[in-house]
DSSP file (Angstrom, degrees, kcal/mol; ACC not computed):
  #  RESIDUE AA STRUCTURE BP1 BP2  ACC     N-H-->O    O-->H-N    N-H-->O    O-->H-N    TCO  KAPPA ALPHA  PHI   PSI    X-CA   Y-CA   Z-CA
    1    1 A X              0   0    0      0, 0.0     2,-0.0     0, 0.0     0, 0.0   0.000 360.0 360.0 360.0 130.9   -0.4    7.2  -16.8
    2    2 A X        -     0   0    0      1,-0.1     2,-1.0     0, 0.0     0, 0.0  -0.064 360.0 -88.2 -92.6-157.4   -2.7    5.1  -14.9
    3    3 A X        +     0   0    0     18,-0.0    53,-0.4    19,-0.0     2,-0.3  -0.833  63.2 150.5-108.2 106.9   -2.9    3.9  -11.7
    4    4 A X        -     0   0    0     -2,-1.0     2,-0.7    14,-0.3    53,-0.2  -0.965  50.3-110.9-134.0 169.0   -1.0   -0.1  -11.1
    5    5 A X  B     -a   57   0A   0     51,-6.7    53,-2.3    -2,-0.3    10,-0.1  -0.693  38.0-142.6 -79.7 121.6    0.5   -2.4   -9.8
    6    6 A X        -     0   0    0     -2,-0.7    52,-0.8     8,-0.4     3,-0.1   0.322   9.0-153.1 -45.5-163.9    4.1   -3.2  -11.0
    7    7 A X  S    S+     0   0    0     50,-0.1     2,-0.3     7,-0.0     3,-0.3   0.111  85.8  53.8-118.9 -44.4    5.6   -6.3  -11.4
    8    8 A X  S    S+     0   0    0      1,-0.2    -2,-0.2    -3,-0.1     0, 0.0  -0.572 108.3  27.2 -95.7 142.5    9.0   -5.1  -10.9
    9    9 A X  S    S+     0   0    0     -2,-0.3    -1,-0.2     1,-0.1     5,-0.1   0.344  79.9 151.9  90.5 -20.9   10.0   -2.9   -7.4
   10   10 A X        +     0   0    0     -3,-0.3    -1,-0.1     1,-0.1     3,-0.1   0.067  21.5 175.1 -46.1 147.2    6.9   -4.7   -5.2
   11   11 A X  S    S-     0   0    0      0, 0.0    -1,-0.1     0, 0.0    -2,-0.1   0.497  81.5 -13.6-113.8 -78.6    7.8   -4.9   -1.3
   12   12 A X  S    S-     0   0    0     -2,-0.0    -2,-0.1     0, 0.0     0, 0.0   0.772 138.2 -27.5-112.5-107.0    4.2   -6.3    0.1
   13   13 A X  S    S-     0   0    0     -3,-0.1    -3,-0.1     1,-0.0     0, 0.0   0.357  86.4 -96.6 -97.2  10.0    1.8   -6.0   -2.7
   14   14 A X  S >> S+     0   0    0     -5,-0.1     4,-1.1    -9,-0.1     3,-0.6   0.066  83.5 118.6 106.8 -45.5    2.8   -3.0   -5.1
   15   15 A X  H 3> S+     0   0    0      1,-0.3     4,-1.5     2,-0.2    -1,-0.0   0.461  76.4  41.7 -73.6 -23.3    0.7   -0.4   -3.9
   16   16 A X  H 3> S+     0   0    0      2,-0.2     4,-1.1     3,-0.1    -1,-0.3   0.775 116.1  54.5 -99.2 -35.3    3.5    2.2   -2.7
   17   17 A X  H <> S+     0   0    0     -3,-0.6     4,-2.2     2,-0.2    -2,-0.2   0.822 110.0  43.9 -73.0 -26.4    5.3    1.4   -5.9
   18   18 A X  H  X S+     0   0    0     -4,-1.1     4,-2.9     2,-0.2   -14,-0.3   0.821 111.1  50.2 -93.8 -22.4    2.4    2.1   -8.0
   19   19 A X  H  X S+     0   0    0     -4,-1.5     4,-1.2     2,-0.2     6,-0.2   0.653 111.0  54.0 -57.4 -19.6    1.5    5.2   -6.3
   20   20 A X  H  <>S+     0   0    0     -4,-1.1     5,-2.0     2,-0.1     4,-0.5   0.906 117.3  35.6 -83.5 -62.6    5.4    6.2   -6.8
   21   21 A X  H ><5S+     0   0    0     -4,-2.2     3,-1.2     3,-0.2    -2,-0.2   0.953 112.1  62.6 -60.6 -47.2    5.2    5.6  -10.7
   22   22 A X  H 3<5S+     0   0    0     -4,-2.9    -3,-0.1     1,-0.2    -2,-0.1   0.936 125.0  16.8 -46.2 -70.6    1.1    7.1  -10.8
   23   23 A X  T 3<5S-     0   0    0     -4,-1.2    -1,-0.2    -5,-0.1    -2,-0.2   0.126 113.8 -95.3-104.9  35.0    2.7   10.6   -9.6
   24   24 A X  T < 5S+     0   0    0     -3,-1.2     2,-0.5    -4,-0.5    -3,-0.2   0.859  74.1 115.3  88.9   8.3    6.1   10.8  -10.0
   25   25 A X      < -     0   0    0     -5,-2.0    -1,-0.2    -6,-0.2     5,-0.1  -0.814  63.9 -76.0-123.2 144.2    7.8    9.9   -6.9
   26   26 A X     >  -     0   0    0     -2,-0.5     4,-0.8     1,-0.1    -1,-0.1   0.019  27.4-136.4 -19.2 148.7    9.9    7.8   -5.3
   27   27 A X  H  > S+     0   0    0      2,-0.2     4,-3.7     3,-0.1     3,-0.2   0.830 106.4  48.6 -96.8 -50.0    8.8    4.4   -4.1
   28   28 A X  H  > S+     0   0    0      2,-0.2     4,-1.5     1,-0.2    -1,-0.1   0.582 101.9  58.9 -64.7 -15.8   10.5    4.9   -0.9
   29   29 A X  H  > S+     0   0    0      2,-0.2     4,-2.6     3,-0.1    -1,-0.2   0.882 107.0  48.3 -64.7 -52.3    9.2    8.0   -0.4
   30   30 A X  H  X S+     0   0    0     -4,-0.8     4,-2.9     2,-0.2     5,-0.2   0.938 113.9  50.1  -2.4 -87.7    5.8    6.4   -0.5
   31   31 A X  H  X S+     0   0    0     -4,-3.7     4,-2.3     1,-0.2    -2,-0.2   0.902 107.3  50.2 -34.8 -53.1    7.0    4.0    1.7
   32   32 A X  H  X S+     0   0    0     -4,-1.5     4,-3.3     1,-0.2     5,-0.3   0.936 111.3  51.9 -54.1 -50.7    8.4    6.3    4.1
   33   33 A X  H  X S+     0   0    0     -4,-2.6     4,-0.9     1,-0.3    -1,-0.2   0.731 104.2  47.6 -74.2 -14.2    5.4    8.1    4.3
   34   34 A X  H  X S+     0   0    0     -4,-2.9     4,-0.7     2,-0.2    -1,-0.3   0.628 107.5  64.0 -86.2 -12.0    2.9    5.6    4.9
   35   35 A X  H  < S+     0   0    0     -4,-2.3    -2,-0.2    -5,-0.2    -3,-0.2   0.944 109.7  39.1 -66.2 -42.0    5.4    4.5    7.6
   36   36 A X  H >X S+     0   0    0     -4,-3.3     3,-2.3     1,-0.3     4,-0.7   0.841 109.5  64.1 -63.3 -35.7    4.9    7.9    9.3
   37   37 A X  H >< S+     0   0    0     -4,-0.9     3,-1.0    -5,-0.3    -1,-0.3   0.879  93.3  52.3 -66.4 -33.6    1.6    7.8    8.6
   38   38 A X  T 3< S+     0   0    0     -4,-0.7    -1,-0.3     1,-0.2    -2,-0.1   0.336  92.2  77.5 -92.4  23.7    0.5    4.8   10.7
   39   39 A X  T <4 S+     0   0    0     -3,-2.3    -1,-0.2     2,-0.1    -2,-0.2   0.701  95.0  73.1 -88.3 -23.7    2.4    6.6   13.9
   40   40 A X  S << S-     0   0    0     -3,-1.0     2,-0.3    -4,-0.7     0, 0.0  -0.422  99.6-104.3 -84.8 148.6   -1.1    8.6   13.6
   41   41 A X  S    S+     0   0    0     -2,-0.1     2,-0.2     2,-0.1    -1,-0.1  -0.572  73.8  69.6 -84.9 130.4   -4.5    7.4   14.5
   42   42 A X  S    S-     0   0    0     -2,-0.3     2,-2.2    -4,-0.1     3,-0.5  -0.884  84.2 -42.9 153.3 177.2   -6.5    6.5   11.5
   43   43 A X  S  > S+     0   0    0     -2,-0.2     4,-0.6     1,-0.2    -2,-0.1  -0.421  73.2 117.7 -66.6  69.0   -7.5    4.3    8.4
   44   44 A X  H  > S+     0   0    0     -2,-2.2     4,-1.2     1,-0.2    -1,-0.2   0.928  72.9  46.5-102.6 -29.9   -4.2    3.4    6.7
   45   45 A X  H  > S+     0   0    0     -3,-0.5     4,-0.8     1,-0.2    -1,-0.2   0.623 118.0  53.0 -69.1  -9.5   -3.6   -0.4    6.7
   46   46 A X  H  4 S+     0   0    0      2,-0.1     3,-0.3     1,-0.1     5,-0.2   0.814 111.0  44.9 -89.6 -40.9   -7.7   -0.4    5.5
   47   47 A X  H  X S+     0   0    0     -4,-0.6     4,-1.2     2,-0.2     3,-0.5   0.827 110.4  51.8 -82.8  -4.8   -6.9    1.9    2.7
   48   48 A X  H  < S+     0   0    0     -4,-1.2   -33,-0.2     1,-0.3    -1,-0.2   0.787 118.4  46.2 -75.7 -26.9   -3.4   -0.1    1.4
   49   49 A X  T  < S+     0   0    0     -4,-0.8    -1,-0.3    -3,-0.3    -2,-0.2   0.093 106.3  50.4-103.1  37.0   -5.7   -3.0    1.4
   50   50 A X  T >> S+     0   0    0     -3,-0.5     4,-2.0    -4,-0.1     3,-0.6   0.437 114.0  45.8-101.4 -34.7   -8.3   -1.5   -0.1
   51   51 A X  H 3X S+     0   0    0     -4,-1.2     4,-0.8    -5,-0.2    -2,-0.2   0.453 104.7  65.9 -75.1  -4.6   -5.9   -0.3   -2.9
   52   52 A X  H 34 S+     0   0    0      2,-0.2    -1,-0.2   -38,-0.1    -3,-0.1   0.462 110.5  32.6 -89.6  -6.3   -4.5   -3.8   -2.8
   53   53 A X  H <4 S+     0   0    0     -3,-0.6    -2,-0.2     3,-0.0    -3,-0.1   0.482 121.5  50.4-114.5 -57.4   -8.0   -5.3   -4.2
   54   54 A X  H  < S+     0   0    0     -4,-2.0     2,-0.6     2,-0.1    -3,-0.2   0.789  96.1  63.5 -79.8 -15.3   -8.9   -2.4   -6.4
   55   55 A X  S  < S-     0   0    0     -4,-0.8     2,-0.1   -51,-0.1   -51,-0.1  -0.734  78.6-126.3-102.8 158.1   -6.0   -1.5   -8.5
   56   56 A X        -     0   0    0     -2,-0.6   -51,-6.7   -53,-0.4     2,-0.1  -0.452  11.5-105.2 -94.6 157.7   -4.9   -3.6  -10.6
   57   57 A X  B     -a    5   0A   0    -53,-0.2   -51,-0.2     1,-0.2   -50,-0.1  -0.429  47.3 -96.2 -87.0 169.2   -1.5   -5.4  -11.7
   58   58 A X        -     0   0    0    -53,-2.3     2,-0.6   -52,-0.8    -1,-0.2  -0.134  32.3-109.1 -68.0 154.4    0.2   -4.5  -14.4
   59   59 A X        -     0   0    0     -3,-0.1    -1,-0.1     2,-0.0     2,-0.1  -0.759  37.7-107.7 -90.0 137.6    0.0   -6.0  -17.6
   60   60 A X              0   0    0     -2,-0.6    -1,-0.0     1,-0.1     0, 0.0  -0.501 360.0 360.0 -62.9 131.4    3.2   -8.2  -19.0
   61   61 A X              0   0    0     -2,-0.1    -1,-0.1    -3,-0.0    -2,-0.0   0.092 360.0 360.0-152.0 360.0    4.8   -6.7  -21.3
């Protein structure tokens, strides 16, 4: 399965939802964890939007 954006489940842009479908997980888990993640110093809001320009949406179907 490759790596997209849904159409269906999106909060902001997709990105947690298609990382939840890519490996198997929850979408809220995702979420959750990139919420924890940004209590920590570092790149995350550059790398959500950096997956928010490079992967791509899903195709209609």
């Amino acid at each position: 399965m490759e790596l997209v954006r849904p159409k269906r489940g999106r909060w902001i842009a997709g990105v947690c939802a298609g990382l939840g479908d890519r490996f198997g997980i929850s979408a809220g888990i995702i979420r959750l964890l990139f919420i924890v993640s940004c209590l920590l110093p570092g790149p995350q809001f550059l790398i959500y939007i950096a997956l928010w320009v490079v992967v791509p949406n899903a195709a209609k179907r």
